[in-house]
N, C-alpha and C positions, 0 to 999 in steps of 0.2 A: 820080592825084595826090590826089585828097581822100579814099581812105582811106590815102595814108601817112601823110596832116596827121593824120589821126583816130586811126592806128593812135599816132602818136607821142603825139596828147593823151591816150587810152587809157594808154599808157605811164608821163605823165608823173603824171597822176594818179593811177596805181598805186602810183606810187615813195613818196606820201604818207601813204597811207592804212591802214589796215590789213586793208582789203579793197576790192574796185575792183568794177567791172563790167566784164567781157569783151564781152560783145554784148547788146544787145537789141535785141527788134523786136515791136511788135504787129502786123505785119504785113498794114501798109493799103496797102504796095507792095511788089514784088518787093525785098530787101536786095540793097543793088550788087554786083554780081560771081554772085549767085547764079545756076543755072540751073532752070528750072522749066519744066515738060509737062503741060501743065493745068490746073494749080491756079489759080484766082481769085482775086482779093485784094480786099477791102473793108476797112470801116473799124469795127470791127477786125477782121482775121483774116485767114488764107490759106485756100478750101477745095477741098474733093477731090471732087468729089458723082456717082455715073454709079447709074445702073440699067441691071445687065446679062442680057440675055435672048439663052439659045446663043453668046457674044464673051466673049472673055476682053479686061479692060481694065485699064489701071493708067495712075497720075501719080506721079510723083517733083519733089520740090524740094529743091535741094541747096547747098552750099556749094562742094561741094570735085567735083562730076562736073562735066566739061566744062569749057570754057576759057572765062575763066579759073580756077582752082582758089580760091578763097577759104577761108585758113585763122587762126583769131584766135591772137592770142601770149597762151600763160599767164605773167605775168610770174616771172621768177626770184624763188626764195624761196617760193612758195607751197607751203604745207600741204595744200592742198584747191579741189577747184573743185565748184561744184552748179550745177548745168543744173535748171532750174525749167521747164516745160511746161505753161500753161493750154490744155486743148483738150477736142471733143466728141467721140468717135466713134460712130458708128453703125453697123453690117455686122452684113447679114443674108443670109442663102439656102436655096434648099432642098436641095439638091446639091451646088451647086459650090462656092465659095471666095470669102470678101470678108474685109477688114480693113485695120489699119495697123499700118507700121513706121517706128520709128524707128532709127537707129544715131550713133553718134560715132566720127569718125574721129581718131584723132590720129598727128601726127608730129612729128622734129625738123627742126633748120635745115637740116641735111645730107640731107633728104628721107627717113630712115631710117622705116618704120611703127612706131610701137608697140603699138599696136593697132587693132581696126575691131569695134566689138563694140554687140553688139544690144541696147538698153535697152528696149524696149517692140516686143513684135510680137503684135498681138493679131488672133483672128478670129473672124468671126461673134459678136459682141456690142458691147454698149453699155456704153460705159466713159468717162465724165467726172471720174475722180481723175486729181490734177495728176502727170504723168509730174515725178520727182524722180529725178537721179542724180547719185552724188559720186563724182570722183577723187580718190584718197587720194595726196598725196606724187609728182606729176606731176615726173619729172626737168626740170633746167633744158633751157628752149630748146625747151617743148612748145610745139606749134602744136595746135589742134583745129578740125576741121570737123563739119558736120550734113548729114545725109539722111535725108529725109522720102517715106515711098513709100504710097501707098493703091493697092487693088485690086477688084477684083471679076470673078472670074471664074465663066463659065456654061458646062457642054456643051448641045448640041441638047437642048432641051425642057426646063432647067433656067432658072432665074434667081438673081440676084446684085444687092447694093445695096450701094453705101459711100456714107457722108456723115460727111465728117471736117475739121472746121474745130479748126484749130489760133488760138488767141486769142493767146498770145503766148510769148514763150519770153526769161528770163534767164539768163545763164551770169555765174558769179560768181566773183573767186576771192577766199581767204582765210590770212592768213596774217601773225606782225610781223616776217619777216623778206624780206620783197616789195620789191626797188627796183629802179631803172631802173641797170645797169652802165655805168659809163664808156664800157666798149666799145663796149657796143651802142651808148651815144649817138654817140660816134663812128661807125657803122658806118650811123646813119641818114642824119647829117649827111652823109656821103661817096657816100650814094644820090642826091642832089640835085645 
């Protein structure tokens, strides 16, 4: 119930403005609906942290895996969305395999995919520029999700490290011709 209320303030003060925020989170708690496998949360941030010696290991946090699925509405009319990304990574090894990914999901109301594509998959390094990515001209009636995956994998007599705190993350969208449609106002009001 309270992200329909949100999704709807979200909505309405889309219909105003000439750009809105879609999500944010510094993430000093799990975001509702989300799922997550290890990752930690403080204030601020989410993080990922293993040393691994011979184990292959990984965490993901997501939006849109497992039930429920959480996906945010781009509002009709948008021009443009940017996903802003403050975070640290670290991954290191000698052999084996450590790093981070990111991806965005997106779809329509009809569940239809439009895409699932990878905006940051890094490994073995240290990288603190802010992950930035723009949707150009997102059809009406886009929904988008996020997942967040660290790793670090070892064979026998190998080692592996991630340490990957994510600080915060805004999604935004942009655009003067953004408002909230009759319809859908009807279509929310008739959810209740």
């Amino acid at each position: 119930m309270k992200s329909i209320l949100f999704g709807i303030l979200v909505l309405f003060a889309c219909s105003s403005f000439a750009d809105c925020v879609i999500f944010e989170s510094i993430f000093d708690e799990l975001p509702s609906g989300w799922h997550n496998n290890r990752w930690t949360f403080n204030n601020p941030g989410a993080k990922a942290q293993h040393y691994s010696a011979g184990e292959n290991w990984d965490a993901d946090l997501s939006s849109y895996l497992g039930a429920p699925q959480v996906y945010y509405f781009v509002p009709d009319g948008a021009d443009s969305v940017v996903v802003h990304i403050v975070h640290v990574l670290s991954a290191a090894t000698d052999e084996g395999g450590a790093g981070g990914q990111f991806w965005i999901s997106s779809t329509t109301i009809g569940g239809g995919l439009i895409y699932d594509e990878y905006v940051f998959w890094y490994s073995s390094i240290t990288d603190s520029d802010p992950i930035v990515y723009s949707i150009i001209d997102p059809p009406d009636g886009t929904y988008i999700g996020f997942y967040f995956y660290a790793y670090a994998s070892a064979a026998s007599y190998e080692w592996a490290s991630v340490n990957w705190k994510i600080h915060s993350i805004v999604v935004t969208a942009y655009g003067s011709a953004m408002e909230l449609q009759s319809g859908t106002w009807a279509g929310i009001k008739s959810a209740f």
